[in-house]
N, C-alpha and C positions, 0 to 999 in steps of 0.2 A: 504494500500500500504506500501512496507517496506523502510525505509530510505535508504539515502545513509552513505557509512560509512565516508563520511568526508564532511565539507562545511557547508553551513547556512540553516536553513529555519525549519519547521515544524517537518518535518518526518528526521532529520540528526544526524548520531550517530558521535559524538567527540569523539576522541580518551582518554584513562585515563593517566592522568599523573603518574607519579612516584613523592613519597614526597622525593626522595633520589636524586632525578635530580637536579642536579647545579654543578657549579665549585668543581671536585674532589683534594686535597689535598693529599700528602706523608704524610703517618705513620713514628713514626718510625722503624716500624720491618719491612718498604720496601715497605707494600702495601699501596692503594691509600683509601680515602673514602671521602665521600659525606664533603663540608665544614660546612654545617647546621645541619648535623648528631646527633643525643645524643646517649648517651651509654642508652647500656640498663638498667641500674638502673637508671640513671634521666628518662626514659620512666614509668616505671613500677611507681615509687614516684609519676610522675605526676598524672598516674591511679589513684594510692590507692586514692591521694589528693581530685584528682576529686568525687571519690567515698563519699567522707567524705564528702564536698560539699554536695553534694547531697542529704545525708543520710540530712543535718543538713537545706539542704531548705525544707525537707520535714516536718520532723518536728515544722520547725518557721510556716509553712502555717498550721498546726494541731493546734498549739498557737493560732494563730491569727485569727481561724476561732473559737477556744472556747473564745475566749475574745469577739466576735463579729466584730473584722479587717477587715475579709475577708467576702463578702456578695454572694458569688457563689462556689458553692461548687465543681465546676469542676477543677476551680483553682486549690484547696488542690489536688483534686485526682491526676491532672498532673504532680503536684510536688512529690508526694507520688509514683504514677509510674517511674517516669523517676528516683528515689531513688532505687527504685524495682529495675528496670530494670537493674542499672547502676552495683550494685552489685552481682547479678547474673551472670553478664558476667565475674567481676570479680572470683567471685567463678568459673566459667568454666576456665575461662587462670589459674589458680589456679589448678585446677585439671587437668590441659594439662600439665602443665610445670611440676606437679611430676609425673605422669607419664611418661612423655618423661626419667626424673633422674630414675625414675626404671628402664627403657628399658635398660636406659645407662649403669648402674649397671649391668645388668644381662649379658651386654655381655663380652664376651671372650675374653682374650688379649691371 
């Protein structure tokens, strides 16, 4: 049976928030934005950081399971994925954001 699109219970779809929703604040070139807002370079820092995280849980659980630390070896692998993964994605926003700047480039004034 198909949920409802709003309310409680089993089968019921919640609607998706915005992380941009809350008290909007004046800029000052006039326009308004989110008060919790970051620019996008504090976004993107936080990425890479994240990524670096990652990269370096992966590795301490590769340590720790050749020292003998670690006694399950799923562990390692799920840290060692979610390193994978976390980079990868990187590399794609990586490769979206220059090509978006070629497009940009290429057009016409």
């Amino acid at each position: 049976m198909i949920g409802t699109l709003s309310g409680s219970g089993p089968g019921a779809v919640n609607p998706l928030s915005s992380p941009l929703s809350g008290p909007l604040t004046p800029t000052a070139a006039g326009g308004t934005t989110a008060g919790r807002e970051k620019s996008f370079t504090e976004t993107l820092a936080g990425m890479i950081d994240g990524v670096n995280e990652a990269q370096q849980r992966g590795d301490q659980a590769i340590e720790r399971l050749q020292s003998g630390g670690i006694e399950h070896l799923h562990e390692v692998m799920i840290a060692v994925e979610e390193a994978d993964i976390s980079l990868r994605m990187l590399v794609q926003m990586r490769n979206k954001a220059q090509t978006a700047y070629e497009e940009i480039m290429r057009m016409q004034i």
